[in-house]
N, C-alpha and C positions, 0 to 999 in steps of 0.2 A: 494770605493773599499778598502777591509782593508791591500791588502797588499802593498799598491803602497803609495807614497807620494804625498799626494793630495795637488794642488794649485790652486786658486778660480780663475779663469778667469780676464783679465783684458788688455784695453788698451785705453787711449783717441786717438781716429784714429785724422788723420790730419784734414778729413773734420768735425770733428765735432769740432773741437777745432778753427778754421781756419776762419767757417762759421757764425761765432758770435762772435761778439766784435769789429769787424773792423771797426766800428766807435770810439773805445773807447780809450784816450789818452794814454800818458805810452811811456818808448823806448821800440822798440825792438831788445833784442839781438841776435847775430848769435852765432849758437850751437859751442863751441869750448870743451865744456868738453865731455871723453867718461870714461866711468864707464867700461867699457870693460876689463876684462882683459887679451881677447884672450887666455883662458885656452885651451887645447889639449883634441883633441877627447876622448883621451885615459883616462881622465878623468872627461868627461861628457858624455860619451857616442856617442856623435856626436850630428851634430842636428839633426831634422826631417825637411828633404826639403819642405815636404809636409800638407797636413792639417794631425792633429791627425786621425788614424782610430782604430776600436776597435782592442785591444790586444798591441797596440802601445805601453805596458809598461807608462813610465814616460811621453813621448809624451801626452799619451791619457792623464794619469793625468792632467796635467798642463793647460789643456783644456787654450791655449794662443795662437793656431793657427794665430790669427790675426795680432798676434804681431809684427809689423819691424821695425828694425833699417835702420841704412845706408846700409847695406849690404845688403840689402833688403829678408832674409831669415827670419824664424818662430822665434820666442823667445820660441821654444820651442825643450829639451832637450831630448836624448831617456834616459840617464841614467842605472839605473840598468836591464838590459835586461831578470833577470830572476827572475819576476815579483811577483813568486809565494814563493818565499824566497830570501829574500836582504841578509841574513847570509847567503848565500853558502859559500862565501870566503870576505875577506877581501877587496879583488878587487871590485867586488859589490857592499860592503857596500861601499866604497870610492865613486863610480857612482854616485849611490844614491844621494849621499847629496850631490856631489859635482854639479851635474848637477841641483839642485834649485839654486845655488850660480848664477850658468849662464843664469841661465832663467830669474831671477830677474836684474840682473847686465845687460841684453840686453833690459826691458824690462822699466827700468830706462835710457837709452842711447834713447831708442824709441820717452818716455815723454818730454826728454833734447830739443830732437831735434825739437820735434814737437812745445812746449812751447816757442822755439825760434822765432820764426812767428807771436804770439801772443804779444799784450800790457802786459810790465811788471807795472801796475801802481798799482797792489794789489784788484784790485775792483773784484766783482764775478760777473762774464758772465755764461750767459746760452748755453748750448749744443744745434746741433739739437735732442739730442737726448728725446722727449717730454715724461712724463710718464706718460699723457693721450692719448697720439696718441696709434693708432692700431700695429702702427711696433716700436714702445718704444722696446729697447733693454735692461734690466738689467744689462748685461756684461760691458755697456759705463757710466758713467759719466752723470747725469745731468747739471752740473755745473762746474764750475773753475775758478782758480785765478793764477796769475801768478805776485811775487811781488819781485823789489830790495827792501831789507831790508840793505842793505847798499852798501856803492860803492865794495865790494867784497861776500855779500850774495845775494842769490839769493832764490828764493823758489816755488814751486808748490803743489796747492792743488788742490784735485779732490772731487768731491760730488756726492753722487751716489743715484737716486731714488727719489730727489725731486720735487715738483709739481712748477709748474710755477706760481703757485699763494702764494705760501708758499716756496720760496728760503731758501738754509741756509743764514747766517747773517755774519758779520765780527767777526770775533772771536771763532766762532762752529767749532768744531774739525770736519775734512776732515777725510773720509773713507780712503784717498793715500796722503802721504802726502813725499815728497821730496824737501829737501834743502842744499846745501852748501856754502861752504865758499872757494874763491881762493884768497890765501893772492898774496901781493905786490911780493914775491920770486918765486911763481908758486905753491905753494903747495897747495894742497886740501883736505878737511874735510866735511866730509859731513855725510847724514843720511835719510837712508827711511824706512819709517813707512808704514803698512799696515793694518785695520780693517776689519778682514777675516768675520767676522760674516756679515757684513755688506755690501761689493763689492760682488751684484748678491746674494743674501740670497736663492734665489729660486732654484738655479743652484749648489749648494755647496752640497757636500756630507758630511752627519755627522762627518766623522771622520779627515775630512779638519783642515789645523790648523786655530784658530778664532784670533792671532796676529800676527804680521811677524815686526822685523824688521832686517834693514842691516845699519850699518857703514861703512863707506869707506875713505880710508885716501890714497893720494897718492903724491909724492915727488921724484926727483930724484933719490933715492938709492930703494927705494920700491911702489909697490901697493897692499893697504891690504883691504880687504873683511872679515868683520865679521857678523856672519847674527844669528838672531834667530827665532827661530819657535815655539809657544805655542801652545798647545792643550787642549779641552776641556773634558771633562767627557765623550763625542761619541766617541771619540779614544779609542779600547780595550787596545793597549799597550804601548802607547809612551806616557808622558808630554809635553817632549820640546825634540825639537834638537837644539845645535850649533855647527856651521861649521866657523871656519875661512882658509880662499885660502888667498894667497902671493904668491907675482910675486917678486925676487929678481933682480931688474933690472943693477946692478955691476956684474954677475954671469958668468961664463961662461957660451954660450947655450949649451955645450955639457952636462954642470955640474948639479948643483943641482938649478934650477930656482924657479920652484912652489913648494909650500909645501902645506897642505890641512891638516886640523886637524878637527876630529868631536867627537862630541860627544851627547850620545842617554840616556836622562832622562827615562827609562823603567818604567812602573808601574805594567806594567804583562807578560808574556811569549810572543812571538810571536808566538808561537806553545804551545796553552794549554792544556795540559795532565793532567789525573787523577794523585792527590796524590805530585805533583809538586805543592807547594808556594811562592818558593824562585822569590823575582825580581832581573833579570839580571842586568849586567852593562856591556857597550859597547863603548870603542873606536878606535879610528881610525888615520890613518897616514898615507901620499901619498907623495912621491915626483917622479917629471918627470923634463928632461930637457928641455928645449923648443920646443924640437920636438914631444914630449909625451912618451918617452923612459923612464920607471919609474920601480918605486915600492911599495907597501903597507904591512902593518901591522897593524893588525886589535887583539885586548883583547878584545875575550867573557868570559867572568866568569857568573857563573851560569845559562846555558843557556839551555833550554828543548830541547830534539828534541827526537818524537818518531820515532821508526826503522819497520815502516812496511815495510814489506818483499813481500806480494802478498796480493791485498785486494779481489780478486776474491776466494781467497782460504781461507782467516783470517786468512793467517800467519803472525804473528806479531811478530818483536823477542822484543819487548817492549818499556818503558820509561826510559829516563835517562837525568841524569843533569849534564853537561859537563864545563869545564873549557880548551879554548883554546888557543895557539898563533899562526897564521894565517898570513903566510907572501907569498907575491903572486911579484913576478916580470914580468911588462909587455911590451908589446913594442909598440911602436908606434900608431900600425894598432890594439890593443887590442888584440892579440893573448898571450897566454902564453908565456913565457921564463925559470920561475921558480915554482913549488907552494910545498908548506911546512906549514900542518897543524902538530902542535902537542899540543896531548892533555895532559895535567896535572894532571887533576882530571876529574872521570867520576863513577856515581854513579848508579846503576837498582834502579829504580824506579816502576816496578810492569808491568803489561798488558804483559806478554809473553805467547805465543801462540804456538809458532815454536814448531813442534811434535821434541823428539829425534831422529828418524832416519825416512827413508821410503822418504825424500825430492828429490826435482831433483836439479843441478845447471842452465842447460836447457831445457825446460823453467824456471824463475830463480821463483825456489817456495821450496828452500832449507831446511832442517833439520839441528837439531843443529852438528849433525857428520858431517855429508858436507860442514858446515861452519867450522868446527875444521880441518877440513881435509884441506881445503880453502885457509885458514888464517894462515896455522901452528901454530895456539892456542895448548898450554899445551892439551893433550889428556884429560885432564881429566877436561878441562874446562867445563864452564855451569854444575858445580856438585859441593860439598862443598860450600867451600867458595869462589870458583871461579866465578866471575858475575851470581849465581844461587839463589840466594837471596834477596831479598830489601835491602839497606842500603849494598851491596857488591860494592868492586870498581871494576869497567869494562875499565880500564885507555887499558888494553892489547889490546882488543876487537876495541876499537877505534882508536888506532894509527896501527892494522894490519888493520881495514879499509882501513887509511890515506895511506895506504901502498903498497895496493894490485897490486897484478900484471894487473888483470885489476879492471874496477869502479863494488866497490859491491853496487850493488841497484840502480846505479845511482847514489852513493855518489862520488863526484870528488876524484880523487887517486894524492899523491903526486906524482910531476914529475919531471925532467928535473934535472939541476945541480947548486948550489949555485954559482952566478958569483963573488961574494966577493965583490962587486962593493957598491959603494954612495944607 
């Protein structure tokens, strides 16, 4: 799906991990690490209680229905709920990527615990999950290892897709691969790896990322999440993302607890228009208290977005390449509190359609007088050098959007009141 952030399926269940090897030496340890960082709805979106169903946004993505921790709910996140543009606001783009952080981080807590039941002697046991049986699952694990590398490393590896007659070997790199280290003070350091290409190859959608990894460091004073995502050439508009979440654990819980910072390696529009080449650049900024009482700020610079107005009719009032700052305060439950776009730069870029006059505002199939009328645009906009041209600045046109009394088009309208707050 190209507008969703695709994550390739994945979990070793208990009984497959559980159901082989129990003859095989090694301690076993009980689960005491959680990777969890109990992030706020309000920045993951929630979870999905349920199995993924279509339109489930990031849910469906993540296609991890299977996935449990101790809590025993889905490793799977709704994230940005409006699926069909992660740029509507800054708030979304924060969902977004913050709700892969949680999906991975519960989905890592899963493996933890499950792995704890098993022999840690490093040798490779097979699944039941057989890849010549008729009910072979690509989504599970052929094989696995679970090994102390020392008296405070630990490690798991997963194999996905081999034959029972041809196992992988000691030393062949693992499709999942997680390990840490909990020193002598309590601290932990760790690190997971994911080979997207290759966990369920059949069930991946092109524009899936084909690498993942997360770091994770956690210690008295903090817990920090850094995660990366690469993409291949089947992605029309992203390379990579990185996202790092931190849990300030000295904070106040009223105060400024989580922080969430991202960033989106663009390589093309996400809304491709005629006569637009520029690649954007996008990042991102989140903080909530503990309770998910927060805020974000999101910088788009060079970002397309065309202005169709009625597709039933072809009014189009056209393209434009826009430069914004996008601060969005939210509460808890995810409803608004605050939001404030304003844009800096904004350029026509060609494809305008909207006749001069003769529009209606209801039903909303407007002319450019009615939007001047609107908007309190200069009268004599969309003429001269007023956004009536290519290469004309339309900065006016986009902040009396940002502005409106009420939403033109559907575009979200600035609201509410600056609480001056964290």
């Amino acid at each position: 799906m190209k507008h969703a952030l695709i994550i390739p399926a994945l979990l070793a269940s208990a009984s497959l991990l559980t159901g082989c090897g129990e003859s095989g030496g090694g301690s076993v340890t009980p689960a005491t690490l959680s990777v969890d960082l109990q992030i706020p709805d309000s920045l993951t979106g929630g979870r999905a209680v349920t199995a993924p169903k279509p339109g489930a946004s990031l849910a469906k993505a993540a296609r991890v229905p299977q996935a449990r921790g101790s809590s025993g709910l889905p490793c799977a996140f709704i994230g940005n709920d409006q699926e069909d543009d992660i740029f509507r606001n800054g708030y979304e783009t924060s969902k977004f990527m913050v709700s892969a952080v949680a999906t991975w981080s519960c989905i890592a807590d899963s493996l933890i615990e499950i792995a704890s039941v098993v022999p840690h002697d490093g040798k490779i046991y097979e699944t039941e999950n057989d890849n010549n049986a008729a009910n072979f699952d690509p989504d599970e694990p052929t094989h696995y290892s679970v090994s102390e590398d020392s008296d405070t490393q630990t490690t798991i590896r997963l194999y996905y897709n081999y034959s029972r007659s041809l196992p992988p070997v000691q030393g062949e790199d693992p499709q999942f691969y997680i390990s840490w280290n909990e020193a002598a003070n309590g601290d932990i350091t760790g690190r997971m790896v994911i080979d997207g290409t290759n966990v369920n190859p059949d069930d991946r959608k092109p524009d899936d990322p084909v690498q993942m990894r997360m770091d994770f460091s956690f210690n008295d004073a903090a817990e920090n999440m850094d995660m990366f995502l690469r993409f291949d050439a089947n992605n029309p508009w992203a390379d990579g993302f990185r996202i790092q979440v931190s849990k300030d654990l000295t904070a106040n819980p009223l105060q400024q607890v989580f922080t969430a910072r991202g960033l989106i390696n663009m390589k093309d529009q996400f809304f491709p228009v005629s006569g637009i080449t520029e690649v954007p650049q996008v990042s991102v900024y989140a903080v909530t208290d503990s309770f998910g009482n927060g805020a974000s700020i999101a910088q788009y610079q060079d970002m397309a977005l065309p202005l169709e107005l009625n597709a039933a009719t072809g009014n189009h009032l056209g393209n434009y390449l826009f430069t914004r700052s996008d601060v969005y305060y939210f509460e808890d439950d995810m409803d608004w509190d605050y939001i404030f776009k304003s844009v800096t730069a904004a350029e026509y870029r060609g494809g305008r359609t909207t006749p001069a006059t003769g529009g209606t505002w209801l039903p909303f199939d407007p002319s450019l007088d009615i939007i001047v009328s609107g908007l309190a645009l200069d009268p004599a906009y969309f003429t001269g050098s007023l956004c009536a041209s290519v290469g004309d600045s339309c900065v006016e046109l986009f902040n009396a959007v940002n502005n409106a009394v009420d939403d033109f088009g559907g575009h979200e309208r600035n609201q509410g009141s600056d609480p001056m707050d964290w």
